[in-house]
N, CA, C and O atoms as a GROMACS GRO file, in nm:
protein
  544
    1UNK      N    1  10.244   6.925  13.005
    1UNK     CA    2  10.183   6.936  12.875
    1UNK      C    3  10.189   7.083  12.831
    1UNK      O    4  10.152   7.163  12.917
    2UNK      N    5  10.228   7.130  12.717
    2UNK     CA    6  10.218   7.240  12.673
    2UNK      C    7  10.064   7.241  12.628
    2UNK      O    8   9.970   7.168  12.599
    3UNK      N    9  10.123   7.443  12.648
    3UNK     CA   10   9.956   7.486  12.647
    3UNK      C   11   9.954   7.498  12.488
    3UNK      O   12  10.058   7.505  12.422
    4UNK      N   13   9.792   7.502  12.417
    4UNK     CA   14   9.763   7.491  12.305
    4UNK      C   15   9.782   7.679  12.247
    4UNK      O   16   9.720   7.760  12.316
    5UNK      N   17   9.835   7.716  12.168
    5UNK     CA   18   9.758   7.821  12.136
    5UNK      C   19   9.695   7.850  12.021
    5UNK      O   20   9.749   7.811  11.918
    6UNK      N   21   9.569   7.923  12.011
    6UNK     CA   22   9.539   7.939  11.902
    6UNK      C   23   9.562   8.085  11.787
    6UNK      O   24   9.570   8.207  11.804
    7UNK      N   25   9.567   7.992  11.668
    7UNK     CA   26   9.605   8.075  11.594
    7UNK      C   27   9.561   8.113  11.476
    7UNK      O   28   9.630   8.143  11.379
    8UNK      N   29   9.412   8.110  11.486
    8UNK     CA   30   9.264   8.186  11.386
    8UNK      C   31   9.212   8.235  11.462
    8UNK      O   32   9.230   8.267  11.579
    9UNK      N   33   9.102   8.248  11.356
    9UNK     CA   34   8.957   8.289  11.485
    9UNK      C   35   8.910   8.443  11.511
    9UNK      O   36   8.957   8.544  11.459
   10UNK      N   37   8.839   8.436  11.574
   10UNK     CA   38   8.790   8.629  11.587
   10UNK      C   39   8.891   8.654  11.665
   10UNK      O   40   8.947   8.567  11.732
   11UNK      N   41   8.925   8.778  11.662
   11UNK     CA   42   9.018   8.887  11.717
   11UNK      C   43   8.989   8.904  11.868
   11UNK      O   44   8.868   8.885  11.869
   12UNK      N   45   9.025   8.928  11.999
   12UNK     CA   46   8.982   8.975  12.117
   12UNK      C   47   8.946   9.072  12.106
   12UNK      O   48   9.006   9.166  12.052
   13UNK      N   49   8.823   9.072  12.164
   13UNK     CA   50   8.806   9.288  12.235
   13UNK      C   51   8.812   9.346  12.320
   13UNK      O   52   8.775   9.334  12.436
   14UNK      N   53   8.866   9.424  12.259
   14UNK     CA   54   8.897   9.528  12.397
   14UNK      C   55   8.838   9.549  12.492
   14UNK      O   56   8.901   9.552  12.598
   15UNK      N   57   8.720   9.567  12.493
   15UNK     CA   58   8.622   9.640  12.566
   15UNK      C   59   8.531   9.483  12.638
   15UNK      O   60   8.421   9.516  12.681
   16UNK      N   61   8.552   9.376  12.650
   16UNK     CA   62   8.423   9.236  12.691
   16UNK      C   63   8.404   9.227  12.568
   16UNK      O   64   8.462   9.282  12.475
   17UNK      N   65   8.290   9.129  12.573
   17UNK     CA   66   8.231   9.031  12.476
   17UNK      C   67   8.125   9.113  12.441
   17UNK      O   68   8.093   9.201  12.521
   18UNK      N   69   8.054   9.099  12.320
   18UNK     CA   70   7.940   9.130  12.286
   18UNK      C   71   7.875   9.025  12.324
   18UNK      O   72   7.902   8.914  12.278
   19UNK      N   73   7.765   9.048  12.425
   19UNK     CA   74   7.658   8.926  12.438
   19UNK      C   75   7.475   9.016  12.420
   19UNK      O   76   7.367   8.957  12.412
   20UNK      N   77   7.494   9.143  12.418
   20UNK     CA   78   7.321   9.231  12.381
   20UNK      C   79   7.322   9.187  12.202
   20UNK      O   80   7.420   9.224  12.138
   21UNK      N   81   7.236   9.127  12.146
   21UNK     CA   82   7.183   9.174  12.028
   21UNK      C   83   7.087   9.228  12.005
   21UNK      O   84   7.004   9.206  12.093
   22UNK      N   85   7.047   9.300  11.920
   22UNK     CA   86   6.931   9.395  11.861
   22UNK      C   87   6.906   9.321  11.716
   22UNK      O   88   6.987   9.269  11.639
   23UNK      N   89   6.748   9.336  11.705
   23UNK     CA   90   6.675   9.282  11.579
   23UNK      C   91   6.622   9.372  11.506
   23UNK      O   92   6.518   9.416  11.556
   24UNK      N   93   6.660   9.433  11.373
   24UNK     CA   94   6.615   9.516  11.319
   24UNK      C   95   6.534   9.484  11.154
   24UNK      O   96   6.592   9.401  11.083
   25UNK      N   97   6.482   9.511  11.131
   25UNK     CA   98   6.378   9.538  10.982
   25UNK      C   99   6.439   9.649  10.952
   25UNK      O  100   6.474   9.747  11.019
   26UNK      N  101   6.451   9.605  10.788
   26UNK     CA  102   6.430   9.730  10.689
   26UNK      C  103   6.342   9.683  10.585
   26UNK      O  104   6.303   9.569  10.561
   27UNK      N  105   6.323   9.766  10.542
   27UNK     CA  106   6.239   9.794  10.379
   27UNK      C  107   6.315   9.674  10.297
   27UNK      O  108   6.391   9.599  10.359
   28UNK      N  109   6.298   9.660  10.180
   28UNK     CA  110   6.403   9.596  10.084
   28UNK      C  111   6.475   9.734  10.024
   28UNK      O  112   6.595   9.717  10.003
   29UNK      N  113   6.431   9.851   9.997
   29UNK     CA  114   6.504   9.992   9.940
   29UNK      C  115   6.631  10.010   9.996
   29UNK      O  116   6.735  10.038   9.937
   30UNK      N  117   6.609   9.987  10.149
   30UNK     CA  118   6.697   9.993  10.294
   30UNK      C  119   6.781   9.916  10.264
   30UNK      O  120   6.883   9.953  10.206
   31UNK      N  121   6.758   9.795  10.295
   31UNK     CA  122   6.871   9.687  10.249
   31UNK      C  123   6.940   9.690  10.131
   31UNK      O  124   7.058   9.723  10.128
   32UNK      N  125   6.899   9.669  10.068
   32UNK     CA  126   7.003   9.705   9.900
   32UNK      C  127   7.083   9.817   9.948
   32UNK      O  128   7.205   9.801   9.937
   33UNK      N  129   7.020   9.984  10.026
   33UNK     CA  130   7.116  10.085  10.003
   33UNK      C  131   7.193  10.010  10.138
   33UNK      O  132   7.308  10.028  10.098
   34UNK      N  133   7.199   9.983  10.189
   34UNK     CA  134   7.313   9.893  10.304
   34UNK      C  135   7.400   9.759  10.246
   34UNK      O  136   7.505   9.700  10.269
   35UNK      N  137   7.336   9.754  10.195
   35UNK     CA  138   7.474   9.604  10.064
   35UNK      C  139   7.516   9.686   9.992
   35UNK      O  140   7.636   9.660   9.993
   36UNK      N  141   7.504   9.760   9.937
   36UNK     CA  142   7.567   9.890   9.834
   36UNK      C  143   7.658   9.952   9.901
   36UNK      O  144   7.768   9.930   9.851
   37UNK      N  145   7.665  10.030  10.004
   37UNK     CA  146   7.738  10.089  10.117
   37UNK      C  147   7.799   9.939  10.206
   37UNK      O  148   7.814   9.973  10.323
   38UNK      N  149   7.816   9.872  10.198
   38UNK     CA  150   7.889   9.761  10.246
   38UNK      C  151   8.005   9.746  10.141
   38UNK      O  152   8.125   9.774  10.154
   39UNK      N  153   7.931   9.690  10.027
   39UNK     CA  154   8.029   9.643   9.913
   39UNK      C  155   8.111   9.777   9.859
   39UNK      O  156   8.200   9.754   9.777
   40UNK      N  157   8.092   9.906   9.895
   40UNK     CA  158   8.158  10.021   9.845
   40UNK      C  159   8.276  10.028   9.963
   40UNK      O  160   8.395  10.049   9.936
   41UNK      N  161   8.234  10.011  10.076
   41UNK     CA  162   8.324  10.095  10.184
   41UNK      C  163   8.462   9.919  10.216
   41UNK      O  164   8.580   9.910  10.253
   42UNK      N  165   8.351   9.812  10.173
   42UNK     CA  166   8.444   9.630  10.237
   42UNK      C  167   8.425   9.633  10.362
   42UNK      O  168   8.512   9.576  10.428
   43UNK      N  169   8.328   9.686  10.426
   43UNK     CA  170   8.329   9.673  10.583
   43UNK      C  171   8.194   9.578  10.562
   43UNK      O  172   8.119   9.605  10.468
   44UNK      N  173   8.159   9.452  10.665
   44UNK     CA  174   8.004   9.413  10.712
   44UNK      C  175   7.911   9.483  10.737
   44UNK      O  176   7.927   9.601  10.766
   45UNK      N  177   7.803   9.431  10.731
   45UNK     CA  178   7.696   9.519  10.764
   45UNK      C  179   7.678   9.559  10.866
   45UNK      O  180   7.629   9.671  10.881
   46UNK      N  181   7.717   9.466  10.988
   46UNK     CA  182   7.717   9.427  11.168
   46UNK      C  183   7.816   9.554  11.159
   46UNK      O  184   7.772   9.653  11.217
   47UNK      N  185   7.950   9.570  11.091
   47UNK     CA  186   8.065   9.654  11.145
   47UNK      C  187   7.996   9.845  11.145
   47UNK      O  188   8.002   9.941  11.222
   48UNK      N  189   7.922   9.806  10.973
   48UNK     CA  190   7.843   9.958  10.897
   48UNK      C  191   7.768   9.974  11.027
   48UNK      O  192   7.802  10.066  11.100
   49UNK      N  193   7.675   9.898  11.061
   49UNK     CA  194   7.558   9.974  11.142
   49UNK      C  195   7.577  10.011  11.273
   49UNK      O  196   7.502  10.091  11.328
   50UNK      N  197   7.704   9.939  11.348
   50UNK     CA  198   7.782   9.988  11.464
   50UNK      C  199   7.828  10.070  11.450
   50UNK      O  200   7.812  10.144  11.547
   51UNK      N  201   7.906  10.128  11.348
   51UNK     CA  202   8.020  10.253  11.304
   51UNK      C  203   7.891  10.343  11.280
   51UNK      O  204   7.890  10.448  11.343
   52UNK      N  205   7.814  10.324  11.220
   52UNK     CA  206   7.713  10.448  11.221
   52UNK      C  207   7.560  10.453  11.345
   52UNK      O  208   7.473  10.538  11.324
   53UNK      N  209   7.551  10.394  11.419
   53UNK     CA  210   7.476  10.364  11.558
   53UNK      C  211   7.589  10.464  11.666
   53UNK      O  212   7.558  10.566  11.727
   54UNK      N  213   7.687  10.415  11.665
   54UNK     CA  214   7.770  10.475  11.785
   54UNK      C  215   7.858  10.525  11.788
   54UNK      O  216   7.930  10.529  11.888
   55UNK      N  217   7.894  10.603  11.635
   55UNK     CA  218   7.999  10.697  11.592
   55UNK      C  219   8.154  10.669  11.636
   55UNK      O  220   8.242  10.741  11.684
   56UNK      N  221   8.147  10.535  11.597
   56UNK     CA  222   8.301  10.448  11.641
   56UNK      C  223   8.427  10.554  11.658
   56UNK      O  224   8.496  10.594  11.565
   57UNK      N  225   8.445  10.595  11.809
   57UNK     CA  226   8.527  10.697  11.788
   57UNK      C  227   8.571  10.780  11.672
   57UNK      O  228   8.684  10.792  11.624
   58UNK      N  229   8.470  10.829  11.640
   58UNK     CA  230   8.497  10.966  11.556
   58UNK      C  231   8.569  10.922  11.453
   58UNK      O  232   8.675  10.973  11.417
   59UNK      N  233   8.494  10.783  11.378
   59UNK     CA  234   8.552  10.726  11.210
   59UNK      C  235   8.443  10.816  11.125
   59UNK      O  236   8.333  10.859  11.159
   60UNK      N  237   8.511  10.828  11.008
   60UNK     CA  238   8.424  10.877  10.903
   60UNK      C  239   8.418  10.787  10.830
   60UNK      O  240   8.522  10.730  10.797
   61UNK      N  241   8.271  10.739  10.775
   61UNK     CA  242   8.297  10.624  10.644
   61UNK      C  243   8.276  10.745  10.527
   61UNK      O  244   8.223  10.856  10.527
   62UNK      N  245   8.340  10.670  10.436
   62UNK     CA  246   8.379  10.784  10.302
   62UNK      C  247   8.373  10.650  10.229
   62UNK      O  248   8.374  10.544  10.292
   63UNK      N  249   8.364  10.655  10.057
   63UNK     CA  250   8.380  10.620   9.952
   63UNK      C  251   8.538  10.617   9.894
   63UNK      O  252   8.580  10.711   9.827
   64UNK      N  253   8.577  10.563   9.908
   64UNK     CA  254   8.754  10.602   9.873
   64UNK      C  255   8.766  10.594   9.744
   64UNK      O  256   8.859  10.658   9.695
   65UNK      N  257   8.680  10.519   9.658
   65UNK     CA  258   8.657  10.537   9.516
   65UNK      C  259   8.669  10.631   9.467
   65UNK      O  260   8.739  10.659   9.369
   66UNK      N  261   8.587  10.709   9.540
   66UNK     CA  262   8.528  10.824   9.432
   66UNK      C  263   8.582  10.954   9.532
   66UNK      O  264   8.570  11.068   9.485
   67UNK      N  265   8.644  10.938   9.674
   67UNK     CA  266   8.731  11.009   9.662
   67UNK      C  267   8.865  11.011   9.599
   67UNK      O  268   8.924  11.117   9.580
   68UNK      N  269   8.917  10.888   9.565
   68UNK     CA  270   9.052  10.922   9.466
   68UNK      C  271   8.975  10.966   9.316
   68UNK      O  272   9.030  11.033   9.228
   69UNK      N  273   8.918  10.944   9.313
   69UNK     CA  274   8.848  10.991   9.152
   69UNK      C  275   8.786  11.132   9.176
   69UNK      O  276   8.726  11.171   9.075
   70UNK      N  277   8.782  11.204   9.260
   70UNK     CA  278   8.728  11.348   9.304
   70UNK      C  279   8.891  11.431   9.320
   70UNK      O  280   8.891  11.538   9.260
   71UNK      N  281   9.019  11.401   9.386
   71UNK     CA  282   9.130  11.386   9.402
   71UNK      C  283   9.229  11.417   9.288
   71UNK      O  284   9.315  11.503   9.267
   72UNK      N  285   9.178  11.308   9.220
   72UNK     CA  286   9.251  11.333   9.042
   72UNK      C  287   9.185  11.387   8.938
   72UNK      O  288   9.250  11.388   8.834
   73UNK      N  289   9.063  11.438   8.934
   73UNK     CA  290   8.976  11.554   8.907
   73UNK      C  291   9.054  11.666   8.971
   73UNK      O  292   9.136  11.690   8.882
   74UNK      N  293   9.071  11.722   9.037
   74UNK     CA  294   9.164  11.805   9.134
   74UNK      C  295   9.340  11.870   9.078
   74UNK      O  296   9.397  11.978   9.065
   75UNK      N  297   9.373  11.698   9.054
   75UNK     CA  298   9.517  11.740   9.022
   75UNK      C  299   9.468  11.810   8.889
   75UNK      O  300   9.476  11.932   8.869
   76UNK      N  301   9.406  11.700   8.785
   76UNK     CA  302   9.433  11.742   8.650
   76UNK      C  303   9.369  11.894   8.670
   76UNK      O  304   9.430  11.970   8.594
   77UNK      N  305   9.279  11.955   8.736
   77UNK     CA  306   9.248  12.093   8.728
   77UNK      C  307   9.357  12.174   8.723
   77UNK      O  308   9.392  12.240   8.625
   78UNK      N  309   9.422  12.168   8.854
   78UNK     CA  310   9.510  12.220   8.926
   78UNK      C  311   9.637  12.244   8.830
   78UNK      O  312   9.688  12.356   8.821
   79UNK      N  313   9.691  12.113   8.748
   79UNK     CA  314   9.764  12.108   8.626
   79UNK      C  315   9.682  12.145   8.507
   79UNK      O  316   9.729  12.084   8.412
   80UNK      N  317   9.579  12.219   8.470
   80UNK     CA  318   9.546  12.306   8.372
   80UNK      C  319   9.585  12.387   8.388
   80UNK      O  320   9.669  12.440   8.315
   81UNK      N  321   9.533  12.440   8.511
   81UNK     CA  322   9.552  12.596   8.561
   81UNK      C  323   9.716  12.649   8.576
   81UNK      O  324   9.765  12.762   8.576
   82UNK      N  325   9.761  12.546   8.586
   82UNK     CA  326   9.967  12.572   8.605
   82UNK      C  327   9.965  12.604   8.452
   82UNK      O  328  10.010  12.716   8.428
   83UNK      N  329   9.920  12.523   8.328
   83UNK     CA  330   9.999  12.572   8.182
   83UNK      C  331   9.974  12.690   8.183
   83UNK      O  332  10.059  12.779   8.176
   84UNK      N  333   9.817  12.709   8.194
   84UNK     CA  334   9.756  12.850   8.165
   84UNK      C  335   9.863  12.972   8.207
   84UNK      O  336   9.907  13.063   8.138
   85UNK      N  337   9.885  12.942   8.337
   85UNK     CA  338   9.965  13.063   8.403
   85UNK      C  339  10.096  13.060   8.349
   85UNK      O  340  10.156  13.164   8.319
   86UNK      N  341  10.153  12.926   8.332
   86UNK     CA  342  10.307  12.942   8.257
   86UNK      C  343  10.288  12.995   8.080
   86UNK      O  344  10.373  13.064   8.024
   87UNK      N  345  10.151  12.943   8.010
   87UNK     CA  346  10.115  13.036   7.914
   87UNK      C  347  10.150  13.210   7.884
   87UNK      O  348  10.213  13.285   7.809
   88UNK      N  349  10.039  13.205   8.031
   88UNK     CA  350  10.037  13.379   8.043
   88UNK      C  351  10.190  13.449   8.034
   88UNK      O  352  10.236  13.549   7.979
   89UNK      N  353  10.247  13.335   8.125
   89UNK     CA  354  10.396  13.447   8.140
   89UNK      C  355  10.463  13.463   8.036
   89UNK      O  356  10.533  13.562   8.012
   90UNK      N  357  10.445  13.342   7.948
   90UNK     CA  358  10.566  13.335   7.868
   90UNK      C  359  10.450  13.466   7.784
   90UNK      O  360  10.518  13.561   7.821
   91UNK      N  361  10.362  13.517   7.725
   91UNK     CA  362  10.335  13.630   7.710
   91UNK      C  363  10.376  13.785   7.716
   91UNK      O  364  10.411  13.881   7.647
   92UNK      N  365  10.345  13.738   7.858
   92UNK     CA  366  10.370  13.849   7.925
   92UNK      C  367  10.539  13.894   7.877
   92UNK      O  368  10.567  14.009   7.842
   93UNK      N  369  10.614  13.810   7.882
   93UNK     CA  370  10.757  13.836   7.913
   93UNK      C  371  10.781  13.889   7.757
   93UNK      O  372  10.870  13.968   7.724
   94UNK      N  373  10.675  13.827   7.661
   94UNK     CA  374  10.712  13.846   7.522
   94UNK      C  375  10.632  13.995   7.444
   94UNK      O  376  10.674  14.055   7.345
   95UNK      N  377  10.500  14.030   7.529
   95UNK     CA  378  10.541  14.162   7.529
   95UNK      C  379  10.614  14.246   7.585
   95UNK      O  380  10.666  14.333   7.514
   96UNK      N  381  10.635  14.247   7.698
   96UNK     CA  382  10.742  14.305   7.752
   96UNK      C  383  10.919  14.358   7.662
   96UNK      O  384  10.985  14.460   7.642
   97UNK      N  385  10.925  14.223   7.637
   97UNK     CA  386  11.040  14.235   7.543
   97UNK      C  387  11.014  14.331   7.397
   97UNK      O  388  11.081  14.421   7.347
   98UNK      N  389  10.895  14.273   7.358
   98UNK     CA  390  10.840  14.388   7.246
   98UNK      C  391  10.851  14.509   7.296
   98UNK      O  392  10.927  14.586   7.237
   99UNK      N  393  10.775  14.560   7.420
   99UNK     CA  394  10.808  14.712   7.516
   99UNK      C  395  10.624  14.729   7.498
   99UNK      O  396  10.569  14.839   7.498
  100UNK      N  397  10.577  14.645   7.488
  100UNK     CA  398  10.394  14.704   7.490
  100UNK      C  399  10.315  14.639   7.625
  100UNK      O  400  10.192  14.641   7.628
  101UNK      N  401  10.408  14.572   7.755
  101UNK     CA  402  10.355  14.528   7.847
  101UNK      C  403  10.310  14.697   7.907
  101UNK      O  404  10.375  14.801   7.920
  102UNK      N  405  10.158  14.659   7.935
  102UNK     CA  406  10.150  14.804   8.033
  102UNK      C  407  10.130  14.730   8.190
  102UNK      O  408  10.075  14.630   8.236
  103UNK      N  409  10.212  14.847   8.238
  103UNK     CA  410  10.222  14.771   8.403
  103UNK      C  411  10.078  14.761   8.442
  103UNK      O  412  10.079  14.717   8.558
  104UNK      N  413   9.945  14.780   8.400
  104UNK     CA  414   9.872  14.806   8.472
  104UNK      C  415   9.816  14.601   8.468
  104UNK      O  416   9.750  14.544   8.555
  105UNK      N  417   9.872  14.536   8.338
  105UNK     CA  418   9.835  14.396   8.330
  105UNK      C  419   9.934  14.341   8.419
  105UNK      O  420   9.897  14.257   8.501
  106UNK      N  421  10.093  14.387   8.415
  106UNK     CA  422  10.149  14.308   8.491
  106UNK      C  423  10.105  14.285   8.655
  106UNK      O  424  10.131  14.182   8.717
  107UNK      N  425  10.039  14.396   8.709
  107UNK     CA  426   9.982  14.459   8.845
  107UNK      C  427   9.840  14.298   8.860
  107UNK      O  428   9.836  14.216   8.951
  108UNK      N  429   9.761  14.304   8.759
  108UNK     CA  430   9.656  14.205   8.799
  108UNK      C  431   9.704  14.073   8.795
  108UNK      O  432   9.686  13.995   8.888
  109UNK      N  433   9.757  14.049   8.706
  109UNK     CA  434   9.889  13.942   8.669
  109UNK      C  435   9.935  13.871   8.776
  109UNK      O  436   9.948  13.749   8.784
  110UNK      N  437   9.957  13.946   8.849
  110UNK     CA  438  10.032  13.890   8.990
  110UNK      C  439   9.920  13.877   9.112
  110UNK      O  440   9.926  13.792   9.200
  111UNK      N  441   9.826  13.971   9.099
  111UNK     CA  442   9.758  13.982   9.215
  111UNK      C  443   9.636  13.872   9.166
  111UNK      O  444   9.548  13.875   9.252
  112UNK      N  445   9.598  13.768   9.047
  112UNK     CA  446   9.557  13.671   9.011
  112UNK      C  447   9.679  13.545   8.999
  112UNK      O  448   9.665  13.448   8.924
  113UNK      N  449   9.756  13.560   9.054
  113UNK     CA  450   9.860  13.484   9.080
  113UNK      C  451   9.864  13.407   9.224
  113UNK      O  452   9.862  13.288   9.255
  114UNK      N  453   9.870  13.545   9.308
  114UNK     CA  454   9.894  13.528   9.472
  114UNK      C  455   9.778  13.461   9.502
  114UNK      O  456   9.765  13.385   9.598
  115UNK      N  457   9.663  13.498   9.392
  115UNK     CA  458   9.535  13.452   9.470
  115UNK      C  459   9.523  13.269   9.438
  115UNK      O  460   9.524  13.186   9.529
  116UNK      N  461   9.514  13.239   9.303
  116UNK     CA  462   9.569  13.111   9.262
  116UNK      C  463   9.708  13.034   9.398
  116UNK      O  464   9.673  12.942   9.473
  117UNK      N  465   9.773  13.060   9.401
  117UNK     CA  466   9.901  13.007   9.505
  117UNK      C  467   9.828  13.010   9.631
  117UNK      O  468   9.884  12.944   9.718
  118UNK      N  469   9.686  13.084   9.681
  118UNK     CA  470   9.674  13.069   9.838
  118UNK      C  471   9.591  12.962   9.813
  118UNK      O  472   9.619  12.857   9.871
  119UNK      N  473   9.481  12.965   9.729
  119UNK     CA  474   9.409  12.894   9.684
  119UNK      C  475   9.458  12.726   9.710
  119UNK      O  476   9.388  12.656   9.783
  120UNK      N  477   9.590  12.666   9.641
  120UNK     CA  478   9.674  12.603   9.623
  120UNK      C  479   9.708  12.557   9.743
  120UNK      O  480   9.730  12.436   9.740
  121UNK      N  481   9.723  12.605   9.847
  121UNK     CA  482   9.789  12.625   9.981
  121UNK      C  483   9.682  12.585  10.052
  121UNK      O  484   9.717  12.518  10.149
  122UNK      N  485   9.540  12.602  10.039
  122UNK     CA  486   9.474  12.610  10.115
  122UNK      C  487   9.415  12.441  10.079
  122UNK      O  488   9.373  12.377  10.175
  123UNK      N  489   9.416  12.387   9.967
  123UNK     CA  490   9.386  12.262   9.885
  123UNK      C  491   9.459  12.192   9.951
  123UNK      O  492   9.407  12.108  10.025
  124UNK      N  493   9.609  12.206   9.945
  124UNK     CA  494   9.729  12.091   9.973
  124UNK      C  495   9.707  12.072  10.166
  124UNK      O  496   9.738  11.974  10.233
  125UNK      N  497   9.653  12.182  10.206
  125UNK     CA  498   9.619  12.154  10.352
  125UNK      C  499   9.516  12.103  10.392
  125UNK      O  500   9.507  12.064  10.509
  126UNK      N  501   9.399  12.088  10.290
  126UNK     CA  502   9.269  12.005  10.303
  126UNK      C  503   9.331  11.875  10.260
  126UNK      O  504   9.304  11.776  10.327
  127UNK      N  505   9.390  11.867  10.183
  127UNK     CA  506   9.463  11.706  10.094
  127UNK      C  507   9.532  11.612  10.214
  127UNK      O  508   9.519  11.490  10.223
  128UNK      N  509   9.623  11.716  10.320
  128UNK     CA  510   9.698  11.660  10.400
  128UNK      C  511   9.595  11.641  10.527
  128UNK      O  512   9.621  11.549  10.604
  129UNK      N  513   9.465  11.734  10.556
  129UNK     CA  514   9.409  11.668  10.673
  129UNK      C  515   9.324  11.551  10.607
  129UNK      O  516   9.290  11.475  10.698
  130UNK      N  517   9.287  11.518  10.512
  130UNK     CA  518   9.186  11.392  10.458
  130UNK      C  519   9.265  11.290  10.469
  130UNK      O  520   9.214  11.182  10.497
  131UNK      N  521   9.424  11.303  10.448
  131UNK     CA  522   9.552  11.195  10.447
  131UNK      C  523   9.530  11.165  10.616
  131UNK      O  524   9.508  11.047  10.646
  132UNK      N  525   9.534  11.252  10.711
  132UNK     CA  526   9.546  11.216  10.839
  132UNK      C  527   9.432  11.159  10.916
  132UNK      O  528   9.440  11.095  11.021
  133UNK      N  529   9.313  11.194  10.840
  133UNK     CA  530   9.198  11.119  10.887
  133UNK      C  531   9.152  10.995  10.829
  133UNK      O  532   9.077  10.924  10.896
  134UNK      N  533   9.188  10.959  10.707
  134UNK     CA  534   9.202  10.832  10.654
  134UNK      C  535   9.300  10.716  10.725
  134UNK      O  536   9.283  10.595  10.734
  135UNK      N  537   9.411  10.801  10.771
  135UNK     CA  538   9.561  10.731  10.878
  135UNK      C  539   9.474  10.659  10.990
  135UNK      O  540   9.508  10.548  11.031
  136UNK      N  541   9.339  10.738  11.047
  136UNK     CA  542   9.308  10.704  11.223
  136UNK      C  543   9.234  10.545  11.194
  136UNK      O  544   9.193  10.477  11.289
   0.00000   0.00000   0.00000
């Protein structure tokens, strides 16, 4: 006779079975802010209060909502601040050509430049570790 296998059902775990439960009370304030933080993050409540009880190997729960909406707040800044500076230059270049650039603007010019670009550098490397901790 072939063996049956199944193919629903809960997932195996890794680690044994859960057979300890714990009985907890909250407030009704409590509960609502835990269905709120459920329905924001799509995780259960059983999954929320484990992930935050026993710091599920070093997960962060985050809002992904309102971090992509914090994110693209960000770009569109980030793309203000690019016209502005392509503004400035085309300025700059157009007094220059007039002959009334004094080096002493072109001097801050740049050194509010370098600072903007580390700035930039330092963003796109926070952007790429939030990408790698969202990955785990």
């Amino acid at each position: 006779m072939a063996e049956f296998k199944k193919l629903n059902g809960r997932p195996k775990l890794k680690d044994g079975r859960r057979v300890k439960k714990l009985d907890i009370r909250f407030t009704q304030e409590e509960y609502d802010i835990i269905l709120a933080i459920e329905k924001e993050l799509g995780i259960s409540k059983t999954e929320l209060l484990r992930m935050r009880a026993l710091n599920d190997s070093g997960k962060i729960l985050l809002n992904s909502g309102e971090l992509i909406r914090s994110i693209d707040r960000i770009g569109a800044e980030m793309g203000r601040a690019g016209n502005n500076i392509n503004q400035l230059a085309k300025h700059a270049n157009t007094m220059k050509l007039a002959g009334s650039l004094q080096p002493h603007v072109a001097v801050q010019f740049n050194t509010l430049l370098n600072d903007y670009i580390s700035i930039q550098r330092l963003l796109e490397t926070s952007l790429r570790k939030i990408i790698q901790l969202m990955g785990k």
